[in-house]
C-alpha positions in Angstrom: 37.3 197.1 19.9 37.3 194.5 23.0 33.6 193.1 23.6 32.3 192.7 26.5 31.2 188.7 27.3 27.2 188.4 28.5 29.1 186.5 32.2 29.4 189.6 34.3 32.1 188.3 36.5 36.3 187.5 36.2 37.8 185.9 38.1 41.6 187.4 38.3 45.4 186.2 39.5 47.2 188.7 41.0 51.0 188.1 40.0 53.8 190.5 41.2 54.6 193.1 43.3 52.9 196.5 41.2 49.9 196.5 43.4 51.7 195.8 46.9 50.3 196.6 49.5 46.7 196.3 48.4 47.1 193.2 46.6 49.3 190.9 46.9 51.3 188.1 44.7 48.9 184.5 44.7 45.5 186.4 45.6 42.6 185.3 43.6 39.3 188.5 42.9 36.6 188.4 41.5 36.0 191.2 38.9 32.8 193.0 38.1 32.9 192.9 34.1 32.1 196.5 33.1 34.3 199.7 31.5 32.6 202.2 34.0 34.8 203.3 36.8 36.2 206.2 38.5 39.4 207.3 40.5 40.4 205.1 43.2 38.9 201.8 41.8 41.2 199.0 41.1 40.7 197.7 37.4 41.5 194.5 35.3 42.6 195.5 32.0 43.8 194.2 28.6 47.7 195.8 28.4 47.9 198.3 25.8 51.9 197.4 25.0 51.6 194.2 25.9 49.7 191.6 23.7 47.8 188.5 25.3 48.5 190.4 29.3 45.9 191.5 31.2 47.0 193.7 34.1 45.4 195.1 37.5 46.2 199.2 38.4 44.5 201.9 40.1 42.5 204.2 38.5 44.0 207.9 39.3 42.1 210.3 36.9 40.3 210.6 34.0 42.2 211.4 30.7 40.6 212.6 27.4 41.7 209.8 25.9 40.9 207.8 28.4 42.3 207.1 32.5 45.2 207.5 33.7 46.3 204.4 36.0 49.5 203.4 38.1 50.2 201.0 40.6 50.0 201.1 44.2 54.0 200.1 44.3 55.3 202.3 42.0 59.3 201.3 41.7 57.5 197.5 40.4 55.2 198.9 38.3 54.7 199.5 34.7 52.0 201.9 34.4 50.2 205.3 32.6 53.6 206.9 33.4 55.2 204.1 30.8 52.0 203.7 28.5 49.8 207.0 28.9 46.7 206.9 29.2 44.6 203.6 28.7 42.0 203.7 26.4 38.7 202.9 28.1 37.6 200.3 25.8 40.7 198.3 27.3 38.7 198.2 30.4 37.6 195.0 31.6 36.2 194.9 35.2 36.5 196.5 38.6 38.2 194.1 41.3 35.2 194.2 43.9 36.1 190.7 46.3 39.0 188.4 47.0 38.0 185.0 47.5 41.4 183.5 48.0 43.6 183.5 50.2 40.8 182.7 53.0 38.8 184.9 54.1 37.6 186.7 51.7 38.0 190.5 51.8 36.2 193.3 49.5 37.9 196.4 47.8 36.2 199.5 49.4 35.2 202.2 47.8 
């Protein structure tokens, strides 16, 4: 459905509030390109309702049709509880290191 490009990384804007406090509106990550994760990482994805948006969430659990995700601020945040589970071939990357705002700073896991 959504290929996956040979570049392994992608590089990511964080815009709004949805994420807050873990990310934060202007910060720039790099993503690891790859549909793999697991709860608690924080993913880059192609919206399922919206076309042409790519959005960041949290992964919370797996789903059989696919994971269930939500945002760390969730009165800003339009999310699995609004869209239901996200297919996994929407998947794009796991955020893994902010390089901007200086310094840079890495998700843990």
């Amino acid at each position: 459905m959504f290929p996956m490009p040979s570049w392994p990384l992608l590089r990511v804007a964080i815009a709004g509030e949805s994420m807050a406090p873990t990310l934060s509106d202007g910060e720039w990550w790099i993503a690891w390109r790859t549909r793999k994760c697991r709860p608690g990482d924080v993913v880059v994805f192609d919206h399922p309702t919206r076309s042409g948006m790519v959005a960041v969430k949290r992964v919370v659990r797996p789903d059989r049709d696919g994971w269930w995700v939500e945002g760390d601020n969730p009165e800003h945040s339009a999310d699995s509880r609004h869209f239901g589970p996200l297919p996994r071939a929407r998947v794009l990357g796991r955020l893994v290191w902010r390089y901007s705002p200086w310094p840079p700073r890495r998700l843990t896991r």
